[in-house]
C-alpha positions as a Python dict, from the first residue, in 0.01 Angstrom:
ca = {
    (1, 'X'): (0, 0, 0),
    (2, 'X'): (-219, 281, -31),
    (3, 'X'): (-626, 267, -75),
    (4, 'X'): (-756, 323, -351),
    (5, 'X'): (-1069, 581, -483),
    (6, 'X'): (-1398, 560, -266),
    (7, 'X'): (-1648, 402, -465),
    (8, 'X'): (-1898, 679, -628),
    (9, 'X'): (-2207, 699, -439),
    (10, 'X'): (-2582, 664, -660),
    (11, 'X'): (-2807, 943, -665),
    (12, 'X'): (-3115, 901, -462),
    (13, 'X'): (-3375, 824, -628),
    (14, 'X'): (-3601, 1083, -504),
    (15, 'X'): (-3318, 1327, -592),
    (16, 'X'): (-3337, 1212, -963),
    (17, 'X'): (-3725, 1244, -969),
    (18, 'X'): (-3655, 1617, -849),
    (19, 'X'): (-3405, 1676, -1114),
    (20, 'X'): (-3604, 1556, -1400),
    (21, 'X'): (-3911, 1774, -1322),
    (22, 'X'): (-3689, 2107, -1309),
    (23, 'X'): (-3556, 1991, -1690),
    (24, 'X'): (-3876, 1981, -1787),
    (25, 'X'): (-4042, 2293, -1632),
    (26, 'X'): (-3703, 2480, -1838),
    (27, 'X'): (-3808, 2311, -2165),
    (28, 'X'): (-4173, 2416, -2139),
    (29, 'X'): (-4066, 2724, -2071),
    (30, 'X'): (-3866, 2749, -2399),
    (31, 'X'): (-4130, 2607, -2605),
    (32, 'X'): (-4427, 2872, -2498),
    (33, 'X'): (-4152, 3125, -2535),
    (34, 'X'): (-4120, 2995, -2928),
    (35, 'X'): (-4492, 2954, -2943),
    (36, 'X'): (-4588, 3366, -2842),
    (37, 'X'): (-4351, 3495, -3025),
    (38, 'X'): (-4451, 3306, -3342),
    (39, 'X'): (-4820, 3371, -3274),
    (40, 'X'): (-4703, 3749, -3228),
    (41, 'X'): (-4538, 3756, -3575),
    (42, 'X'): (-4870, 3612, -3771),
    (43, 'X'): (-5111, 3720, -3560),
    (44, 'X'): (-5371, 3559, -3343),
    (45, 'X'): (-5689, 3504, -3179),
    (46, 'X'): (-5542, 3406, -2859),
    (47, 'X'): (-5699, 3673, -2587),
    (48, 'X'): (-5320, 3655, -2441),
    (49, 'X'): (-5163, 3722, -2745),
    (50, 'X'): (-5352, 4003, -2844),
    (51, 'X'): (-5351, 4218, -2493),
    (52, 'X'): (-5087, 4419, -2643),
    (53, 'X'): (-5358, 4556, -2885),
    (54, 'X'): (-5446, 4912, -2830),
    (55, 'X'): (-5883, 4863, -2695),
    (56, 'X'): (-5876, 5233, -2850),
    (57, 'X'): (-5749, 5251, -3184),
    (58, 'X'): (-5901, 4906, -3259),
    (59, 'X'): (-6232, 5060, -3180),
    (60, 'X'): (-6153, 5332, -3421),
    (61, 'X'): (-6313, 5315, -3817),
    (62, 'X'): (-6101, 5388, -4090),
    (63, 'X'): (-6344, 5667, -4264),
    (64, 'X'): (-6281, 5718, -4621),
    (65, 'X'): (-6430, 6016, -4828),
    (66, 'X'): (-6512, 5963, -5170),
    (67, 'X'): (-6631, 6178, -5398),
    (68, 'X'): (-6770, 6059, -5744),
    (69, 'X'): (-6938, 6258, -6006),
    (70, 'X'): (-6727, 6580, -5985),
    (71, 'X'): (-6906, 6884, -6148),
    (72, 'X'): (-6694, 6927, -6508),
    (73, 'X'): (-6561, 6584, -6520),
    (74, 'X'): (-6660, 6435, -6835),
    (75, 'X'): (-6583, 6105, -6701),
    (76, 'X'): (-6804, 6114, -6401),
    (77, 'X'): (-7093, 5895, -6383),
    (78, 'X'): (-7431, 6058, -6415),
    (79, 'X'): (-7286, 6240, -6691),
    (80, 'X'): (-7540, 6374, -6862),
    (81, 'X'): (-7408, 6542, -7202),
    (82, 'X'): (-7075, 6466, -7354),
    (83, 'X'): (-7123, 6897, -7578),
    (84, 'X'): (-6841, 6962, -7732),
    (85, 'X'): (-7016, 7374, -7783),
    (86, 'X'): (-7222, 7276, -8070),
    (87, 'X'): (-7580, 7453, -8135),
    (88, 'X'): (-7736, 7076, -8040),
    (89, 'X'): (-8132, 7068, -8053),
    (90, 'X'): (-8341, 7419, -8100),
    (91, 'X'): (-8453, 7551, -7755),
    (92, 'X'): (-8850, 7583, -7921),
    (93, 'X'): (-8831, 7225, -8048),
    (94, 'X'): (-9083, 7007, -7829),
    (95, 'X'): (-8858, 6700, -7870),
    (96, 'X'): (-8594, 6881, -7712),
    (97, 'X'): (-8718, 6807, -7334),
    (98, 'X'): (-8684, 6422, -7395),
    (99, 'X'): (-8290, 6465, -7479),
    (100, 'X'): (-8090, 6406, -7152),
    (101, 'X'): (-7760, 6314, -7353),
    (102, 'X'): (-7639, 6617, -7598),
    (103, 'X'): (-7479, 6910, -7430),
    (104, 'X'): (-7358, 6941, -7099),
    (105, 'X'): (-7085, 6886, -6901),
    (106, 'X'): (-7232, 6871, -6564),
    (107, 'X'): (-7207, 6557, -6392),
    (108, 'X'): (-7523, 6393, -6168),
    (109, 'X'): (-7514, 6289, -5818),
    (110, 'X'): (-7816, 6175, -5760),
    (111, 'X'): (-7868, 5838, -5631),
    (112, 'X'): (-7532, 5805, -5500),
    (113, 'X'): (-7474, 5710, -5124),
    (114, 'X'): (-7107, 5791, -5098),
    (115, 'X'): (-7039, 5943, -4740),
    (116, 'X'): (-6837, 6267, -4826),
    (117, 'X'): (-6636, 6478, -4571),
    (118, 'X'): (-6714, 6908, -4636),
    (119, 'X'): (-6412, 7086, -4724),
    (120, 'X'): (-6342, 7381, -4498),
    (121, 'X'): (-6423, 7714, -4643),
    (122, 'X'): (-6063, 7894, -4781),
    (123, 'X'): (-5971, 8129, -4597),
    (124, 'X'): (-5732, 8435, -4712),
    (125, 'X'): (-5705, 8592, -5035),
    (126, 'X'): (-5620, 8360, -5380),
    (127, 'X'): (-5342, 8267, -5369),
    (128, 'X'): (-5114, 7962, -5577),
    (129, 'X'): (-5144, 7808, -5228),
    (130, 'X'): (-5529, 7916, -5212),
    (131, 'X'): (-5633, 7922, -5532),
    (132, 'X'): (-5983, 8116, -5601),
    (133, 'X'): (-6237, 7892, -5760),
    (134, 'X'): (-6430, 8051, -6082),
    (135, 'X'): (-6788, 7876, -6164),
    (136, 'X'): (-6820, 7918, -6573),
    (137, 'X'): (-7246, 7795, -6605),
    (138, 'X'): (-7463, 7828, -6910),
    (139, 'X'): (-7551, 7749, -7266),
    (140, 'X'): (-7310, 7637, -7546),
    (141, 'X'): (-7137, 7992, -7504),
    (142, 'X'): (-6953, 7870, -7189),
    (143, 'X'): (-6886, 7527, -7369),
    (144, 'X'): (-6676, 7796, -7665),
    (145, 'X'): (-6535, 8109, -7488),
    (146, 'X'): (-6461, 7853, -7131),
    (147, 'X'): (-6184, 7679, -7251),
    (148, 'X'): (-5971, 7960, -7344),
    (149, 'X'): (-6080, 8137, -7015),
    (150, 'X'): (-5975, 7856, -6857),
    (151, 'X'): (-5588, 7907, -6982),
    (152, 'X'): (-5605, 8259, -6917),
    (153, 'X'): (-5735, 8191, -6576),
    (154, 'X'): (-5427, 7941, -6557),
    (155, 'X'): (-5174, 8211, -6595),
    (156, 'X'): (-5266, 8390, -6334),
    (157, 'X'): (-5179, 8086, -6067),
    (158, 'X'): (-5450, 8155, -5839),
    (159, 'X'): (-5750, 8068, -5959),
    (160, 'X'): (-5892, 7736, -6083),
    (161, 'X'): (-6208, 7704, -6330),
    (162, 'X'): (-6454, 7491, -6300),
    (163, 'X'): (-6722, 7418, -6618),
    (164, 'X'): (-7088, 7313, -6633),
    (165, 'X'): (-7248, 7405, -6950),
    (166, 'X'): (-7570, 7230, -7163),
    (167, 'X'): (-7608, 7321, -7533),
    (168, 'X'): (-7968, 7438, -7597),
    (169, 'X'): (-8060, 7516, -7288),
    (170, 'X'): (-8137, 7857, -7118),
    (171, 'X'): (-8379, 8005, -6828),
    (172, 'X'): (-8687, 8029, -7124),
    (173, 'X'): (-8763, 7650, -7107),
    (174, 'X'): (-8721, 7458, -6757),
    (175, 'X'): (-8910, 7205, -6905),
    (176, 'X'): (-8611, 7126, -7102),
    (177, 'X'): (-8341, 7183, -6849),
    (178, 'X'): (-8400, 7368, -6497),
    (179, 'X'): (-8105, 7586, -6434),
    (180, 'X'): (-8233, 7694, -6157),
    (181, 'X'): (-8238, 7383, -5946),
    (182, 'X'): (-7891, 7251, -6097),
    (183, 'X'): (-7757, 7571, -5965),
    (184, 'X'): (-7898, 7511, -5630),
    (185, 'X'): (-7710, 7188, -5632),
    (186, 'X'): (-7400, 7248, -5762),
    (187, 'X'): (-7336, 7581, -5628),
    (188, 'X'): (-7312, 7464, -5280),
    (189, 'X'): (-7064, 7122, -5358),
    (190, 'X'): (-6857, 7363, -5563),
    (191, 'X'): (-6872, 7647, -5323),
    (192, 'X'): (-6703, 7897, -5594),
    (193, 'X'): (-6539, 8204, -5511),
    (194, 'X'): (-6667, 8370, -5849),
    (195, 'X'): (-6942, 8263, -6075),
    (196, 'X'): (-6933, 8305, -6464),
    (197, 'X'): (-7259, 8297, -6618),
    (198, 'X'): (-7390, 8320, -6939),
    (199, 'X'): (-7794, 8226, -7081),
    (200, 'X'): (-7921, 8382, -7348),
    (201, 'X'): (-7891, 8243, -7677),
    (202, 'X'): (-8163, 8009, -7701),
    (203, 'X'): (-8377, 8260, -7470),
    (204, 'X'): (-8550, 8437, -7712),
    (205, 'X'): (-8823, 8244, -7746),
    (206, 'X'): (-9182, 8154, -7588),
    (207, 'X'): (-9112, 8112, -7218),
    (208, 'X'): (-9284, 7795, -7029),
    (209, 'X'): (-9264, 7698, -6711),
    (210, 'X'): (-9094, 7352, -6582),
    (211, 'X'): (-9450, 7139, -6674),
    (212, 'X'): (-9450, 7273, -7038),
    (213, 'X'): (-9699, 7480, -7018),
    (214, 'X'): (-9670, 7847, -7240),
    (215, 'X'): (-9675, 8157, -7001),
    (216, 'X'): (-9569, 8395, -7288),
    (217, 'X'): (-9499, 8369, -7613),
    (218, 'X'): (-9228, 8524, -7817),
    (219, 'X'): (-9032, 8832, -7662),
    (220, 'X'): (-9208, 9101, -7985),
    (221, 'X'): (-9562, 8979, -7954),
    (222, 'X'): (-9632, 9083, -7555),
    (223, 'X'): (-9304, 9263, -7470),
    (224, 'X'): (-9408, 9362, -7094),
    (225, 'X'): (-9573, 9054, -7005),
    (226, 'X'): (-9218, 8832, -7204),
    (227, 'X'): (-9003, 9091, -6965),
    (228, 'X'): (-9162, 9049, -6646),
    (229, 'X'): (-9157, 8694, -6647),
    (230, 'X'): (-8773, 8647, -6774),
    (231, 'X'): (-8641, 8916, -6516),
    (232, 'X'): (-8779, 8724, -6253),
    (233, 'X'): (-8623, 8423, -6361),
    (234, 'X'): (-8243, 8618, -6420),
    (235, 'X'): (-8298, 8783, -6068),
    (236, 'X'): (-8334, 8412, -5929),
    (237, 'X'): (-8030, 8320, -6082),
    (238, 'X'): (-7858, 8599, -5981),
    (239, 'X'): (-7976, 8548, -5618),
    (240, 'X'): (-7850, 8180, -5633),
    (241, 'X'): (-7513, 8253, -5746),
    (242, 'X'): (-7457, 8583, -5558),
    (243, 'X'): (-7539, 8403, -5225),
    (244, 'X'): (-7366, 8579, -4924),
    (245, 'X'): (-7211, 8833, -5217),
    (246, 'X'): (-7010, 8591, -5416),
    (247, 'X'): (-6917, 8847, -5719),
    (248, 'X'): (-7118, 8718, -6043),
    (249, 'X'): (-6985, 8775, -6417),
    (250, 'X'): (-7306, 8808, -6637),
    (251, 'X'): (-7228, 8726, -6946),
    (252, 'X'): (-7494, 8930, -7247),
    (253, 'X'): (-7545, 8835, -7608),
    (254, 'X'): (-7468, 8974, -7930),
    (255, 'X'): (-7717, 9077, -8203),
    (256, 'X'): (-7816, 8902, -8507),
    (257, 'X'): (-7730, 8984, -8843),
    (258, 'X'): (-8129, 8918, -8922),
    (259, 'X'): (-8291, 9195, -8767),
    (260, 'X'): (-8595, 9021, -8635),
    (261, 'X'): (-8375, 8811, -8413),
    (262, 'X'): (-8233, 9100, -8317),
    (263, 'X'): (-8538, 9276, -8233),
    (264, 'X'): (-8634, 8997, -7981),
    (265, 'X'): (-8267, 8967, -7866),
    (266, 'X'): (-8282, 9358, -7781),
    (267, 'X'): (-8619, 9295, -7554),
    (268, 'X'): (-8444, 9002, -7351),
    (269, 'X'): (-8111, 9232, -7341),
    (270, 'X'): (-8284, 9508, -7147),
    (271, 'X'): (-8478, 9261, -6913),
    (272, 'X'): (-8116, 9105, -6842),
    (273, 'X'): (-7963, 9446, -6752),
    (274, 'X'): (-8256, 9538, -6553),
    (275, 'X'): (-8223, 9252, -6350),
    (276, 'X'): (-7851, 9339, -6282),
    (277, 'X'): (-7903, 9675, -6251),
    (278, 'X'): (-7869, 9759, -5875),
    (279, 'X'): (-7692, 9472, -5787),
    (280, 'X'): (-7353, 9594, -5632),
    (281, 'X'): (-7189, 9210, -5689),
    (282, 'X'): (-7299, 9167, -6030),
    (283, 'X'): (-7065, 9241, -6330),
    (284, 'X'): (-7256, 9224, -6629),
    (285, 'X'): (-7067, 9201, -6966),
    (286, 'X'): (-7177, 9364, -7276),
    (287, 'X'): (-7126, 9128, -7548),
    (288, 'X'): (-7370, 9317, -7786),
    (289, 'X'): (-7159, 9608, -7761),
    (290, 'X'): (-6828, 9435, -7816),
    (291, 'X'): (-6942, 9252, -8143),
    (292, 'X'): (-7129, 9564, -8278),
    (293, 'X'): (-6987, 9833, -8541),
    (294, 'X'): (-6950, 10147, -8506),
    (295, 'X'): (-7280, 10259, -8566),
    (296, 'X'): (-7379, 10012, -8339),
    (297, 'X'): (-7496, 9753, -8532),
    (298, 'X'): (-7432, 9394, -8609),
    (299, 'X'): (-7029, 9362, -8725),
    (300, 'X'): (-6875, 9052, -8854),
    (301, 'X'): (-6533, 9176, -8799),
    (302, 'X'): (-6417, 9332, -8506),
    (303, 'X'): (-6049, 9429, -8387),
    (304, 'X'): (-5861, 9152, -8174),
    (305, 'X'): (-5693, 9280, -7877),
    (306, 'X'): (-5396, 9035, -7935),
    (307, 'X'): (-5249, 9216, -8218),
    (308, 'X'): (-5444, 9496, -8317),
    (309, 'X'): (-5592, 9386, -8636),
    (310, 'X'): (-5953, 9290, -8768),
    (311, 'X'): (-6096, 8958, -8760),
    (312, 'X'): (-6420, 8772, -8828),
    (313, 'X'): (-6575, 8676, -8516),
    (314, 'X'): (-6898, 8544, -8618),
    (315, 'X'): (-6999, 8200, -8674),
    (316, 'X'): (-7226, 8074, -9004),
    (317, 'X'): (-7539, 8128, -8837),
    (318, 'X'): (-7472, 8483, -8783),
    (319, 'X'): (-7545, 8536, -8417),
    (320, 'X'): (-7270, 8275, -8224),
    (321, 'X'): (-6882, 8324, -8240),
    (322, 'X'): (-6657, 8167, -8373),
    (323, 'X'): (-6301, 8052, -8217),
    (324, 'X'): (-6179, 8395, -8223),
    (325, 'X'): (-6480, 8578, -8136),
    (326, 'X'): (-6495, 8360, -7810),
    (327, 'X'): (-6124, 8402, -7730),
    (328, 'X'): (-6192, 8767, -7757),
    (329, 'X'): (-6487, 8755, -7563),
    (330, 'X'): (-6319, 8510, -7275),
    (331, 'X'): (-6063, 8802, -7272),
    (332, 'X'): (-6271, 9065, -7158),
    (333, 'X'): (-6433, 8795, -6917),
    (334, 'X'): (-6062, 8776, -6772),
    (335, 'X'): (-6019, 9118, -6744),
    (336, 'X'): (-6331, 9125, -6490),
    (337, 'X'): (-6236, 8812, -6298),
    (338, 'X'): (-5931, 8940, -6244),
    (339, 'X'): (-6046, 9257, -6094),
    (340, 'X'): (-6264, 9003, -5863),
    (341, 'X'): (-5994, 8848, -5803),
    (342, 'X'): (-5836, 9174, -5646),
    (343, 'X'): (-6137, 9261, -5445),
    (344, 'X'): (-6087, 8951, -5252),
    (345, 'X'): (-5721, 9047, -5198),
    (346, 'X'): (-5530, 8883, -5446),
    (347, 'X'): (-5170, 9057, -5538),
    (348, 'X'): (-5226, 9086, -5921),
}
């Protein structure tokens, strides 16, 4: 008869204890496993959790440069004219000075407290990759002939055009609009490559300074007294765009078909080309002689360099133009930028 199986022998008790501990060491181990990686995956302010972190980068601001009020946006804010190139209020009207709305396209800044980041200077000649930037400023003459500059400009694919204009305003009356001091604002944000200009047609007039106060009256009545004063002012222009010999397109004025106009427009003519005269960077273009006959007086029609044939240029008042006066006029401003355009090296 053989014996049968030993009986099984009981655990210890003290054996059990130890085995019971080591399951639960495992499953706590399992849990915080669960527990880190879910904090990982929605993030956490658990010092553990977030030692991964990199101390540097989340040091680090995000900096964001914003720019608002753009010179020739008509959407910016600050805007303070919404011209369209009309004739707007006359330059000798004392209400004038009050009117911050009609007229311009240049945008305001002031106030704002945007941190902006400077664009580095271009570097190279213009290029479609480095396109040169052209500065059209003035009156309501650079609201009519800068548009279709602006697609001639275009087809060249290396420049871009930038407007600022005011109807009614000029370098006569700073107590209307001070040119001067927009210019030293906005030339340095837009830091152009080639500057358009073009004041004149509300010029003719008594000149005041930027309180309102008369310091000459009209150009006929004390010619060298009306010139002094309103060369100095064209020479400070000149100086502000020409900074560092940035090449400056001065754009003249036609005559009038009433000759008394035209007498005073004469006397602020020469003071303009004196001012210019001498300065190796400024191009000055003669409008007067464009839109004149051939006897060198005022012309209604004059021949358009498109297809050769005679058109009416003027508008009704006699001394603006009309659409295709300016386009004809923006084409000979063309011809000059583009020769700019070559001095800085552009393949053209």
């Amino acid at each position: 008869m053989s014996a049968g199986p030993s009986p099984r022998r009981r655990p210890s008790s003290r054996r059990f204890l130890v085995r019971r501990i080591g399951a639960l060491v495992v499953l706590a181990l399992v849990v915080y496993s669960i527990v880190r990686v879910a904090m990982a995956l929605v993030g956490s302010d658990d010092p553990i959790a977030g030692a991964d972190v990199d101390p540097v980068a989340a040091s680090t601001p995000s900096v964001v440069a914003e720019q608002t009020g753009a010179v020739g946006d008509p959407a910016a804010a600050g805007d303070v004219d919404s011209g369209n190139g009309g004739t707007g209020v006359a330059a000798d009207d004392p209400t004038a000075a009050t009117d911050s709305t009609a007229g311009s396209m240049a945008a305001s800044t002031a106030g704002s407290t945007t941190t902006t980041t400077e664009e580095p200077a271009s570097t190279g000649p213009p290029s479609p990759e480095n396109p040169a930037t052209v500065y059209v400023v003035g009156d309501s003459d650079a609201g009519t002939f800068g548009p279709y500059l602006e697609r001639l400009l275009d087809g060249t694919q290396i420049a871009a055009t930038e407007l600022n204009y005011k109807v009614s305003s000029g370098l006569a009356r700073p107590d209307f609009f001070d040119w001067p001091a927009e210019l030293e604002r906005t030339i340095p944000e837009v830091n152009p490559d080639i500057v358009v200009a073009t004041f004149g047609g509300n010029d003719a007039n008594i000149l005041r300074d930027a309180a309102g106060n008369d310091l000459a009256g009209y150009p006929e009545s004390d010619p060298e007294k009306w010139t002094e004063i309103y060369q100095a002012r064209v020479e400070e222009v000149m100086d502000i765009l020409g900074a560092g010999g940035r090449t400056v397109i001065w754009v003249g004025i036609p005559n009038d078909d009433n000759p008394e106009v035209t007498a005073r427009l004469a006397v602020q003519d020469e003071a303009v080309r004196a001012a210019a005269e001498g300065r190796d960077n400024v191009v000055f273009i003669d409008t007067w002689k464009r839109f004149s006959g051939r006897d060198g007086n005022w012309a209604a029609y004059v021949i358009d360099p498109r297809d050769g044939t005679g058109k009416n240029v003027r508008a009704g008042d006699g001394f603006h133009l009309n659409e295709d006066g300016a386009e004809i006029l923006a084409i000979d401003i063309a011809q000059a930028v583009q020769t700019a355009l070559r001095d800085l090296g552009a393949d053209i």
